[in-house]
C-alpha positions as a Python dict, from the first residue, in 0.01 Angstrom:
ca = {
    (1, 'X'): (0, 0, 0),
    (2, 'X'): (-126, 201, -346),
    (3, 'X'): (94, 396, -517),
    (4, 'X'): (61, 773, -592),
    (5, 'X'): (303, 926, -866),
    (6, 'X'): (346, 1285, -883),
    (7, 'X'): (485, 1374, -1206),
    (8, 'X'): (578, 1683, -1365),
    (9, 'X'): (430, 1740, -1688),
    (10, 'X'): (661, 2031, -1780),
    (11, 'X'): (609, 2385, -1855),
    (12, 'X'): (266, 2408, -2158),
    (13, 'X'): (303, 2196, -2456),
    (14, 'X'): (229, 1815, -2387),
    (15, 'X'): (555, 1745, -2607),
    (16, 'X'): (736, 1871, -2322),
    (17, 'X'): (665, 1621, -2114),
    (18, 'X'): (901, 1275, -2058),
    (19, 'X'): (884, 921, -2171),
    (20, 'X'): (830, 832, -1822),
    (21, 'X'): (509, 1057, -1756),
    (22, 'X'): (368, 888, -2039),
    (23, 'X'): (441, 541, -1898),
    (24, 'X'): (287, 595, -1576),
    (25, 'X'): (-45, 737, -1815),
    (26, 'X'): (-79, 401, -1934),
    (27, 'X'): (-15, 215, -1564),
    (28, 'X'): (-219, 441, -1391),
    (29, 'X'): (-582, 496, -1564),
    (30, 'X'): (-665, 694, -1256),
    (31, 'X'): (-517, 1046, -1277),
    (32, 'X'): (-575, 1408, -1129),
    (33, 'X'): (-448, 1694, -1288),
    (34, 'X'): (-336, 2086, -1132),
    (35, 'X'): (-469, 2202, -1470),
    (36, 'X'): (-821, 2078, -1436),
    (37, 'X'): (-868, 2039, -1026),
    (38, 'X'): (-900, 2272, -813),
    (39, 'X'): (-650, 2133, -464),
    (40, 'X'): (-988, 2118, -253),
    (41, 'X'): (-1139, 1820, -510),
    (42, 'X'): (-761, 1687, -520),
    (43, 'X'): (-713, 1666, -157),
    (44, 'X'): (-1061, 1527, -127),
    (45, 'X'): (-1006, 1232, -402),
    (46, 'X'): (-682, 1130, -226),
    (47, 'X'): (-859, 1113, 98),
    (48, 'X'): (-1138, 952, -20),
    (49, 'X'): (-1027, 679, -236),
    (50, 'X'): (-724, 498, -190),
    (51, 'X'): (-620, 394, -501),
    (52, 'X'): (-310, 350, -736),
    (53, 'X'): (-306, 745, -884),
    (54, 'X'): (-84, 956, -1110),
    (55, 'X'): (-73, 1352, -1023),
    (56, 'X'): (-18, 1562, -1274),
    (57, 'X'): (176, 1863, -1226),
    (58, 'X'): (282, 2179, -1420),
    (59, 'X'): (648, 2227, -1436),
    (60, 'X'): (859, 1989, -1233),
    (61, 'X'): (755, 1788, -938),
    (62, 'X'): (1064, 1908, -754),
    (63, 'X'): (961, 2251, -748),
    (64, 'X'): (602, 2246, -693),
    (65, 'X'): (430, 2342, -353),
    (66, 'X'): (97, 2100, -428),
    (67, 'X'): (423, 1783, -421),
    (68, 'X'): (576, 1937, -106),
    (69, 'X'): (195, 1934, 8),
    (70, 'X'): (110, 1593, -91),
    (71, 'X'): (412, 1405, 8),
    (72, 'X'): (418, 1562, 405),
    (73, 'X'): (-21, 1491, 403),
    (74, 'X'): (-25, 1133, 219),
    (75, 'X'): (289, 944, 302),
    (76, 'X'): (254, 642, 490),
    (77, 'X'): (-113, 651, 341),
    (78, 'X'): (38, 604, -14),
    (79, 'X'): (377, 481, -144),
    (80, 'X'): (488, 797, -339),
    (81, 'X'): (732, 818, -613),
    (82, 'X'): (810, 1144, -753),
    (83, 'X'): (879, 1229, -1123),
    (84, 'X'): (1056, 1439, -1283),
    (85, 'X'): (934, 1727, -1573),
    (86, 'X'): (1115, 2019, -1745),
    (87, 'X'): (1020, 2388, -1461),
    (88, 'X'): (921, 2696, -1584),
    (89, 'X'): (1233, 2840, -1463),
    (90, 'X'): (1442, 2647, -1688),
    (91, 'X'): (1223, 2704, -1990),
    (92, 'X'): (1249, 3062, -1929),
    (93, 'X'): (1605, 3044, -1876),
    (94, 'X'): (1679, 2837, -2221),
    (95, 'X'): (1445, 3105, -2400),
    (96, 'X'): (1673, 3438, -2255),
    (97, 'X'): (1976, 3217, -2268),
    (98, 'X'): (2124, 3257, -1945),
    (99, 'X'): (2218, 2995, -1704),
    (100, 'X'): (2065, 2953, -1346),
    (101, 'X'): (2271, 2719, -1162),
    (102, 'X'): (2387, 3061, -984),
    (103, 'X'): (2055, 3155, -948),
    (104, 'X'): (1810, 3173, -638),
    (105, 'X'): (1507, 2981, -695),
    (106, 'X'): (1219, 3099, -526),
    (107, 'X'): (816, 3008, -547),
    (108, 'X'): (511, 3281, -472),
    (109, 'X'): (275, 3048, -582),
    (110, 'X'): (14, 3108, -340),
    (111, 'X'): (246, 3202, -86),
    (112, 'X'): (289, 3564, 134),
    (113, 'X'): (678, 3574, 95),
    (114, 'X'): (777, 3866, -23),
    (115, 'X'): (1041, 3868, -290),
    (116, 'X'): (1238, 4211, -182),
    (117, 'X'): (1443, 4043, 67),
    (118, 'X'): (1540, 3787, -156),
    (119, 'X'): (1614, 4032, -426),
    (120, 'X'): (1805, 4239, -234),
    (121, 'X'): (2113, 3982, -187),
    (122, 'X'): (2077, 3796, -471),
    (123, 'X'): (2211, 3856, -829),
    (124, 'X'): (2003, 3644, -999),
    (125, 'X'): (1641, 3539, -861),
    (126, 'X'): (1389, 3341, -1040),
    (127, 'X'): (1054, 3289, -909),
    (128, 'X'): (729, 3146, -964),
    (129, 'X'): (417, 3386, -932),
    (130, 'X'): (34, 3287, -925),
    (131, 'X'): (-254, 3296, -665),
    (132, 'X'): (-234, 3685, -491),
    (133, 'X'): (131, 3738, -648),
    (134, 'X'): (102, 3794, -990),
    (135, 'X'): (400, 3939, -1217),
    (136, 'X'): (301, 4276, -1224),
    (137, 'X'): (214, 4302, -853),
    (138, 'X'): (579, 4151, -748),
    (139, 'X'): (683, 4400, -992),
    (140, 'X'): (509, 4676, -814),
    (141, 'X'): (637, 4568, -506),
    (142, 'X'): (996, 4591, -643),
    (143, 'X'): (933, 4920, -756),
    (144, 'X'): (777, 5056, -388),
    (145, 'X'): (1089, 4899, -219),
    (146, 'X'): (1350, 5133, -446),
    (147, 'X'): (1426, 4879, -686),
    (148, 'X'): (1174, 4954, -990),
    (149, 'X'): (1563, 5006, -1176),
    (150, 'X'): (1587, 4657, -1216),
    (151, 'X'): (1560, 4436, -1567),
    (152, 'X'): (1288, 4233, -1486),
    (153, 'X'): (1155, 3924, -1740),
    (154, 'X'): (851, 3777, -1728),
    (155, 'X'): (751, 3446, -1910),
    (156, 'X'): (364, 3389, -1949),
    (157, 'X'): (187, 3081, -2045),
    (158, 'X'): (562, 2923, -2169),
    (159, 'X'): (545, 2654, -2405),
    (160, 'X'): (162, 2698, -2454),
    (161, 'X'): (-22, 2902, -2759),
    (162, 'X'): (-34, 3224, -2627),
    (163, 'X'): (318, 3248, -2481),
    (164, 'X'): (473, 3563, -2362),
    (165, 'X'): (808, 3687, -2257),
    (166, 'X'): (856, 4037, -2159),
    (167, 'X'): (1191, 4255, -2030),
    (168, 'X'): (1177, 4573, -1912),
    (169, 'X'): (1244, 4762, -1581),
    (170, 'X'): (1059, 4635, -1263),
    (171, 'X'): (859, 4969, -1296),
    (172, 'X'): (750, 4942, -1654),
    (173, 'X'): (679, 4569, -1606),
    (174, 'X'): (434, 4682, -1306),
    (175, 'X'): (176, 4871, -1520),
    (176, 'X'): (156, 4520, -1763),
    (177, 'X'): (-87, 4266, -1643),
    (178, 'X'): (9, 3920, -1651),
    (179, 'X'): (-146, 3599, -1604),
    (180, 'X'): (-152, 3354, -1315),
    (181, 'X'): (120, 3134, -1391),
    (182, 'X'): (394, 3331, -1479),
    (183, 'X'): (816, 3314, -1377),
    (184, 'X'): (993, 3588, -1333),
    (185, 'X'): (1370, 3655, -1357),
    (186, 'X'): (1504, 3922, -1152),
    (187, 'X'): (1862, 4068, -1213),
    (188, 'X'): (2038, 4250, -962),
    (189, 'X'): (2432, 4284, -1013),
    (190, 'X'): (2485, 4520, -745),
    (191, 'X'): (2302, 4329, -506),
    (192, 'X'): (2527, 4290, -171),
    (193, 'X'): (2665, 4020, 26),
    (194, 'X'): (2427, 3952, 329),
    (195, 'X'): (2714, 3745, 524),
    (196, 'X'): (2973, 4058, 523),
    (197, 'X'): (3011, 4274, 850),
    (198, 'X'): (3000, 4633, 805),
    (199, 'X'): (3245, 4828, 995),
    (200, 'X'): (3158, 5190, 1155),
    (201, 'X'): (3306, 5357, 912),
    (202, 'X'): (3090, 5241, 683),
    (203, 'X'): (2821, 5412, 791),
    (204, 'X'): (2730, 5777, 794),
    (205, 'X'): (2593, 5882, 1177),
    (206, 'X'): (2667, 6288, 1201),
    (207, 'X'): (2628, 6362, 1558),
    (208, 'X'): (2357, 6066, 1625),
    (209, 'X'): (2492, 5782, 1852),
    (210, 'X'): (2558, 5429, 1687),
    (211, 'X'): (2647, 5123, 1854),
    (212, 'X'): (3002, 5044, 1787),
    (213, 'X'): (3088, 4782, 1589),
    (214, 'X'): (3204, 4529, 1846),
    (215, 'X'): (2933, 4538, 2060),
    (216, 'X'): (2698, 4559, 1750),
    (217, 'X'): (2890, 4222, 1567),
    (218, 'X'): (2857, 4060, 1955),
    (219, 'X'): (2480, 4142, 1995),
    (220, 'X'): (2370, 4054, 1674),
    (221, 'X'): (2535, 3717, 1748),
    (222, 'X'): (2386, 3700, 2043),
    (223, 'X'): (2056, 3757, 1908),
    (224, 'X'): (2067, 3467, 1661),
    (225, 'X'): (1894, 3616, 1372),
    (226, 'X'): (1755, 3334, 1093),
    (227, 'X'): (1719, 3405, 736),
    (228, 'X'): (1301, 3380, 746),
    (229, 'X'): (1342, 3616, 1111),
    (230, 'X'): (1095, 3881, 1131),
    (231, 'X'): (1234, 4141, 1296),
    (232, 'X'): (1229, 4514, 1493),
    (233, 'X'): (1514, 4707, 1606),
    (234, 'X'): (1352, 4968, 1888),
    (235, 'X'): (1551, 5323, 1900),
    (236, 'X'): (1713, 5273, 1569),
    (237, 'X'): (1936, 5590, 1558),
    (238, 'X'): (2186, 5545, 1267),
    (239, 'X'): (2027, 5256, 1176),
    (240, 'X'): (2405, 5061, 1172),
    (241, 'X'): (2205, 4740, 1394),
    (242, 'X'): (1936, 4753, 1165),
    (243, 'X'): (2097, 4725, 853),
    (244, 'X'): (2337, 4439, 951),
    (245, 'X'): (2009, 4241, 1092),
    (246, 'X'): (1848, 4291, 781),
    (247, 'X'): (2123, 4107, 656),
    (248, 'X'): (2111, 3825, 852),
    (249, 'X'): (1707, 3810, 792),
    (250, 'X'): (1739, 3852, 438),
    (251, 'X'): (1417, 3683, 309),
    (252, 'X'): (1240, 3878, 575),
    (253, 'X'): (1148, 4234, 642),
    (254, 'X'): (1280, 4386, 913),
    (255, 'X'): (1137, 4707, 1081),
    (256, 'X'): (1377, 5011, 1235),
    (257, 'X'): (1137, 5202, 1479),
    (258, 'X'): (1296, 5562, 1536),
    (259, 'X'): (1138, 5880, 1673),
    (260, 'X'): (1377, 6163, 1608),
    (261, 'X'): (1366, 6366, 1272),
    (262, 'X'): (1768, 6373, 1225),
    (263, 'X'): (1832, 5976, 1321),
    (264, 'X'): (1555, 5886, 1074),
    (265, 'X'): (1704, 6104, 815),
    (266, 'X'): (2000, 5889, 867),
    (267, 'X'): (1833, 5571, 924),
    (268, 'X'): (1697, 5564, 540),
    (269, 'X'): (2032, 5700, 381),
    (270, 'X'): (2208, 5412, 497),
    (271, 'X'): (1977, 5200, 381),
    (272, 'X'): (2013, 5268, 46),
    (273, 'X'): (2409, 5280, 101),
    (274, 'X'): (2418, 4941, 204),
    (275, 'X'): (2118, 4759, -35),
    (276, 'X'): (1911, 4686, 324),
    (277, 'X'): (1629, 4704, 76),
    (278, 'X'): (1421, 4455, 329),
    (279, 'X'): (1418, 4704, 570),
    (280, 'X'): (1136, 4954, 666),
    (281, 'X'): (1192, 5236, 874),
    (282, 'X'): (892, 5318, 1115),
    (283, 'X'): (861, 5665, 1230),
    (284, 'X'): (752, 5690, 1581),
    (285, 'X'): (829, 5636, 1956),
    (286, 'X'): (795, 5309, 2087),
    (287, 'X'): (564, 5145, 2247),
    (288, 'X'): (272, 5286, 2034),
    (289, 'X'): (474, 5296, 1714),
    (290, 'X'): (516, 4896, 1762),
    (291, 'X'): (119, 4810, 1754),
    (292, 'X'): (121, 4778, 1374),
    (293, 'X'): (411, 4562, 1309),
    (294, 'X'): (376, 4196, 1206),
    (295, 'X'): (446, 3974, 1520),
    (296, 'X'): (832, 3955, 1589),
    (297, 'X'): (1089, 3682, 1611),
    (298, 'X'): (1357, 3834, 1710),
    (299, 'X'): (1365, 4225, 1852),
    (300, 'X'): (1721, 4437, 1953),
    (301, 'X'): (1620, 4704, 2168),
    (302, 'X'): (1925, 5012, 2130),
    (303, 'X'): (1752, 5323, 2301),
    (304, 'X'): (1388, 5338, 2509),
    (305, 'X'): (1326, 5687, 2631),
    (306, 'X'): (1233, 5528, 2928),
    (307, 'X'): (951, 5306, 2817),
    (308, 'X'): (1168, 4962, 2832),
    (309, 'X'): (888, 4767, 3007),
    (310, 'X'): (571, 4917, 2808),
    (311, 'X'): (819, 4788, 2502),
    (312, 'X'): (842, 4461, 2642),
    (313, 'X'): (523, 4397, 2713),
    (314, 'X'): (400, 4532, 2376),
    (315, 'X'): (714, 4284, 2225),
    (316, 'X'): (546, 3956, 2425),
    (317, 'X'): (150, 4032, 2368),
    (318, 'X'): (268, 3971, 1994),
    (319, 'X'): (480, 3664, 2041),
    (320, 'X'): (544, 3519, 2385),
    (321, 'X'): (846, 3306, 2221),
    (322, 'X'): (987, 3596, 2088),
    (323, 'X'): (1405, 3662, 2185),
    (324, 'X'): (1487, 3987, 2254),
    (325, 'X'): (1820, 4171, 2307),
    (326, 'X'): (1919, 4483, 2443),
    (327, 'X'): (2217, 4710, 2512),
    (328, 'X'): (2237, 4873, 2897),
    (329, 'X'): (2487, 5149, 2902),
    (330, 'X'): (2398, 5303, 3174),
    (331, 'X'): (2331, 5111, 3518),
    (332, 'X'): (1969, 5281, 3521),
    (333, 'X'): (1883, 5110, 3236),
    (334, 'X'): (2053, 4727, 3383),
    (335, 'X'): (1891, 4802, 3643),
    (336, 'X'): (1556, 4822, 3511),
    (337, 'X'): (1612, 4542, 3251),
    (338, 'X'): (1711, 4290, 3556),
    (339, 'X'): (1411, 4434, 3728),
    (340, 'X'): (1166, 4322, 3466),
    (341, 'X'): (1310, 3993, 3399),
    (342, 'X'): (1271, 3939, 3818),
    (343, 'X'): (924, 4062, 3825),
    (344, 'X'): (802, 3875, 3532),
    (345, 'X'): (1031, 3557, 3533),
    (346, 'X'): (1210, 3585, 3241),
    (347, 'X'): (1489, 3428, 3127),
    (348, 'X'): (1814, 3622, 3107),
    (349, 'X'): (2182, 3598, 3002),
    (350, 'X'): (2383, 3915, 3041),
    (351, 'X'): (2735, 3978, 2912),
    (352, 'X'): (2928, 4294, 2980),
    (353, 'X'): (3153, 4403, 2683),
    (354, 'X'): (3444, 4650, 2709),
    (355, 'X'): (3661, 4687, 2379),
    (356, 'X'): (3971, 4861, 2309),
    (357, 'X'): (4107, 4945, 1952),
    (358, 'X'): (4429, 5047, 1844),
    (359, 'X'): (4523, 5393, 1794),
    (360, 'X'): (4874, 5552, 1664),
    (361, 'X'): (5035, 5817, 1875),
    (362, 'X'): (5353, 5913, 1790),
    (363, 'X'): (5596, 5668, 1778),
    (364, 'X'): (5362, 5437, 2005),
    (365, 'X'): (5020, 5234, 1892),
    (366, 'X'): (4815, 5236, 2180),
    (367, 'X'): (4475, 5094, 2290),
    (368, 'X'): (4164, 5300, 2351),
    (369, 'X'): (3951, 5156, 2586),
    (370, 'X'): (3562, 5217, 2436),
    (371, 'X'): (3263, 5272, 2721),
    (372, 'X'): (3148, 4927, 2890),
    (373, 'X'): (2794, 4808, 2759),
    (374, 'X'): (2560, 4536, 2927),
    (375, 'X'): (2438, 4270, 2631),
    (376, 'X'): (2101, 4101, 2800),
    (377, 'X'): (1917, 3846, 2627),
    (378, 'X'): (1581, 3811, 2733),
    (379, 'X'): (1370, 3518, 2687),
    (380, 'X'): (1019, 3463, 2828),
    (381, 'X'): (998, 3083, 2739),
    (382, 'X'): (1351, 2974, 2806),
    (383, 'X'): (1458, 2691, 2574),
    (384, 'X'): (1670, 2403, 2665),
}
């Protein structure tokens, strides 16, 4: 079997690259290099020709999406051996002398993940830009979400001639123009701690309703929310559910859909309260206020207004493996959840949840029983 070497050839300067790389140049005559190919003509030589080749790639091999590429298209095809070089992000780290082992590592290169979510529970993000995110545009992106506060650095063209590195605020950084390959480093030290519960008083509600905390902390579990979740919570109100999911899908967006004026009032000021900076509140009644969104994961249905099938039919025409959740108080609204779920053979699990906290009267403590509420978890491919 050939051999193909990916190596990284560090961040500019061709002193920056290892012994090693310059080893396998003299083993391996044929090369291919990021710098000078575009992937097509890489992709194609690989495919074409199998033959004992060295890679060349910017930065380190290890964090480098044309490796991650390469290694799931050729292996078994080629025997691969991976090399290390010297990344961007620690160049750019050694030149603002800060450390980033307690950093989150993240690469746009080419990529649509946004960088808000990952921003917004982190203290400490680095991340690769190039392809449709360039520096400035993450920047700008930053700035639209509420953080345009932030010290933001930007190393361009590190290690080469015409190297640049640039701090400033998110929003001054977002009227610079960068090139391609630039890192950033993002600092956020009041950024919160996605894995912490919030308790109801915690949140500000007025006279809107809000799912209590128990049944909220149950539901949400229920639910099974992943980090890369896209996600919509339907009848937001306080926006309490939607903050905590955005949370638990915190390199996601997640979208609060809400159609009265005073819940939506109170649906954004908690948002900022708790750093839910990944989360966009949709004004509007659902279903038709849904037709826009990206295609969910994972939906929590609060509140319908009477619409709950239109919803989930609107939910599965997106994504017929989507999970969705919702909370019955009333037994109208079980009723017409088991209803659908018969008529349309869906999967369902329901659990009925009836809490009690403690409350001092007196001399006594005594429980207070809260109102029963129906969790159903709908599913319309069930899963093993």
């Amino acid at each position: 079997m050939k051999r193909l070497v990916l190596a990284g050839m560090g961040p500019g300067d061709p002193a920056y690259a290892t012994q090693r790389v310059e080893e396998w140049k003299k083993l391996l005559p044929r090369r291919l290099t990021t710098r000078e190919m575009p992937l097509k003509e890489i992709l194609a030589a690989l495919e074409s020709y199998h033959e004992d080749t060295l890679v060349l790639l910017s930065g380190d091999s290890g964090f480098h999406s044309l490796a991650k590429l390469l290694v799931e298209r050729f292996q078994g095809v080629y025997k691969i051996t991976l090399e290390p070089g010297i990344s961007s992000v620690s160049a750019l780290a050694a030149k603002m002398g800060v450390r980033y082992d307690d950093a989150y590592l993240l690469s746009l290169h080419g990529k649509e993940t946004a960088i808000v979510p990952v921003v917004a529970y982190h203290q400490k993000v680095f991340a690769l830009t190039g392809g449709t995110q360039k520096a400035h545009e993450v920047c700008r992106s930053l700035q639209e979400a509420g953080l345009g506060a932030l010290r933001v650095s930007v190393g361009e063209a590190l290690c080469c001639p015409g190297e640049r590195v640039v701090s400033g605020t998110a929003q001054e950084l977002a009227k610079e123009r960068f090139l391609d390959l630039s890192v950033l480093l993002v600092e956020h030290p009041e950024a919160v701690d996605p894995h912490r519960p919030l308790a109801d008083s915690e949140f500000l509600r007025a006279q809107v309703p809000m799912t209590k905390q128990e049944v909220r902390w149950l539901s949400l579990q229920i639910l099974g929310v992943l980090p890369s979740d896209v996600v919509w919570d339907v009848g937001a109100g306080t926006g309490s559910v939607s903050v905590e999911l955005a949370r638990r899908a915190f390199q996601r967006i997640v979208y609060a859909v809400e159609m009265k004026e005073d819940a939506l009032a109170l649906c954004r000021q908690n948002r900022i309260r708790h750093g839910a900076y990944n989360l966009t509140v949709v004004a509007g009644e659902a279903p038709g206020a849904l037709q826009d969104l990206p295609s969910p994961d994972k939906v929590f249905i609060g509140g319908t207004k009477g619409g709950m099938s239109e919803i989930l039919d609107t939910v599965w025409a997106k994504n017929p493996a989507c999970v969705v959740v919702l909370n019955a108080v009333s037994l109208q609204s079980l009723e017409e959840g088991i209803g659908y779920c018969r008529r349309h053979g869906i999967h369902l699990e329901a659990t009925l949840v009836q809490a009690a906290r403690s409350r001092t009267l007196g001399a006594y403590d005594l429980m207070m029983g809260q109102n029963p509420v129906y969790i159903l978890r709908l599913q319309k491919e069930a899963t093993s």
